[in-house]
C-alpha positions, 0 to 999 in steps of 0.5 A, a space after each residue: 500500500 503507497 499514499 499518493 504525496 499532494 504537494 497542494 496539501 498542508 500539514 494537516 492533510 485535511 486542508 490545502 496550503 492554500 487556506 493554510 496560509 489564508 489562516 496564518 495572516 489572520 493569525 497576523 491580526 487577530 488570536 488563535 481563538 478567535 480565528 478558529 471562531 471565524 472560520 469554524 476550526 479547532 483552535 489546535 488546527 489553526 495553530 497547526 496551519 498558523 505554525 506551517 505559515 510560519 515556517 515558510 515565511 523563515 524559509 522564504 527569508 532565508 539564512 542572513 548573512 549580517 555585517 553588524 549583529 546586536 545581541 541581547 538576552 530576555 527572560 521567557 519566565 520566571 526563575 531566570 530562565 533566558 533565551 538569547 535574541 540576535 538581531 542584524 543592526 543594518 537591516 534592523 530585523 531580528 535573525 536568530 531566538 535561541 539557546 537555553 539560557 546565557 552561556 557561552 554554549 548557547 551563543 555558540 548555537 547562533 555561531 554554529 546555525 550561522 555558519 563559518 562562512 557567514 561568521 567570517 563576514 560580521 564586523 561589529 557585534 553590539 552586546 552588554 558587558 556579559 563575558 559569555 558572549 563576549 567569549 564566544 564571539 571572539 572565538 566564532 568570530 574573532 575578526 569582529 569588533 565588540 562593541 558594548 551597548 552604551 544603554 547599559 553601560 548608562 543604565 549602570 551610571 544610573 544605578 549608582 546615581 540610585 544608590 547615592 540617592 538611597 545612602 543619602 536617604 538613610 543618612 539623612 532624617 525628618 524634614 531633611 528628606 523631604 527633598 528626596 523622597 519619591 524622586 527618584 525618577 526625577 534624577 534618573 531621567 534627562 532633564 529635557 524629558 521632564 515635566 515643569 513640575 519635574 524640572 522645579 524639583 530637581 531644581 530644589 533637590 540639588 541646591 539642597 544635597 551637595 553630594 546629590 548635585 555632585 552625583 548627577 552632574 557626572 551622570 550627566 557629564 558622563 554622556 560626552 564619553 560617546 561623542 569623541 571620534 578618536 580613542 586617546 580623546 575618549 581615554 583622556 575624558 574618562 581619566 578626567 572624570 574619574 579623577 573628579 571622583 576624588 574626595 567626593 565620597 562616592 562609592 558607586 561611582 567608583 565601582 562603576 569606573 573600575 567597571 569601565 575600565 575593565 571593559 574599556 576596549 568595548 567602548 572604544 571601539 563606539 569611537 571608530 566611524 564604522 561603528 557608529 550604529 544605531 544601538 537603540 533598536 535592540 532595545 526597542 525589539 525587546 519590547 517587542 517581543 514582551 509584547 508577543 509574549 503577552 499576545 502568546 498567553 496560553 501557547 505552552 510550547 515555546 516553538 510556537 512562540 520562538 
């Protein structure tokens, strides 16, 4: 006995890629359930045919070949359960969701699904200050520039702004803190993105702690860092400014220097014309992606959501 092989048929033998596909772009618009309502299915045969739309649409794209990667990781779950996102900085699209957690195995899928012809034409790989990917781009693909994401290294400055603020707090009793309570977002965000409202209190709030005035005039200060074009520039700034740190007592800011320093060859390279790229991106597609997970409520296995 042989069964005849129907190249118009879906997965589902029982409809046509045809209408398969028809489900997968409304499944675009609108979830699983309600397209099942629509069209009168069962919600685990719309999945079935939304997941082989799907498919083709990878296959369809087919395997990139990026010139500057920028890699991140987001948390699918609780208990620190991670998968790693890479996405192509100039075609500013995502290209690989995968692994099972942070390590430097898991980077080394995208590496391996990559290939080492491919790997061998990535230039720039943006990526925070978390060595197991540092470590394995530099052994998958060693002639990349690593570049760490300058959104994390100020979101760090701004941690230790926090902590300054929560020292002061607790040193600090009765009226005197009332200057401090309940803005801390206020000293975390630029002052062109504040309110009136906001602008007057972090006015107040600096004229009345000196050491709170001194720590956020470096955060601010901080940001000129990404504007030199030339390394031994930017070498000197960030000498200058940790200099500054002397005698102010400032503990935070001081980790926060040493951490520089360590990473300093990932931040110079931000200095080098062809590393100007727009960073902001991967950031943004995270956001994304949070925002499918919550559309993806009530999907269990994580092929369908990846």
């Amino acid at each position: 006995m042989k069964r005849e092989q129907l190249a118009f048929l879906a997965d589902n033998p029982f409809y046509t890629k045809r209408f398969a596909f028809y489900v997968g772009r409304r499944c675009r618009q609108a979830p699983i359930k309600d397209v099942a309502h629509e069209l009168g299915l069962d919600w685990h045969t719309v999945k079935i045919l939304e997941m082989q739309y799907m498919r083709a649409q990878l296959a369809k794209a087919g395997t990139p070949a990026p010139k500057a990667i920028g890699i991140d990781e987001i948390s699918i779950r609780k208990g620190h359960s991670y998968r790693i996102v890479v996405s192509d900085l100039i075609r500013h699209r995502p290209i690989w969701f995968g692994g099972e957690d942070r390590s430097q195995a898991s980077m080394a899928e995208f590496y391996k699904w990559l290939g080492d012809s491919k790997n061998s034409g990535i230039r720039l790989a943006v990526m925070d200050m978390w060595k197991p990917f540092a470590k394995a781009t530099r052994e998958h693909a060693p002639q990349a520039a690593i570049l760490f994401d300058k959104f994390h290294i100020m979101r760090h400055l701004g941690e230790a702004l926090d902590k300054v603020r929560k020292k002061e707090y607790a040193r600090l009793s009765g009226k005197d803190r009332r200057f401090i309570k309940g803005q801390k977002y206020t000293l975390l965000s630029r002052r062109e993105n504040l309110s009136l409202d906001g602008r007057q209190a972090l006015k107040t709030l600096l004229a009345a702690n000196k050491r709170l005035s001194t720590a956020y005039l470096l955060k601010e200060s901080f940001d000129q860092l990404w504007s030199y074009e030339r390394e031994v520039w930017a070498r000197r700034f960030f000498e200058n400014w940790r200099a500054s740190l002397k005698w102010q007592r400032l503990e935070p800011y001081e980790k926060f220097a040493d951490m520089i320093d360590r990473h300093w060859d990932g931040i110079a390279a931000y200095c080098r014309p062809e590393n100007k790229v727009s960073l902001g991106f991967v950031e943004g597609l995270n956001n994304k992606i949070r925002v499918l997970q919550r559309r993806a409520y009530g999907l269990r296995d994580e092929d369908t959501c990846a």
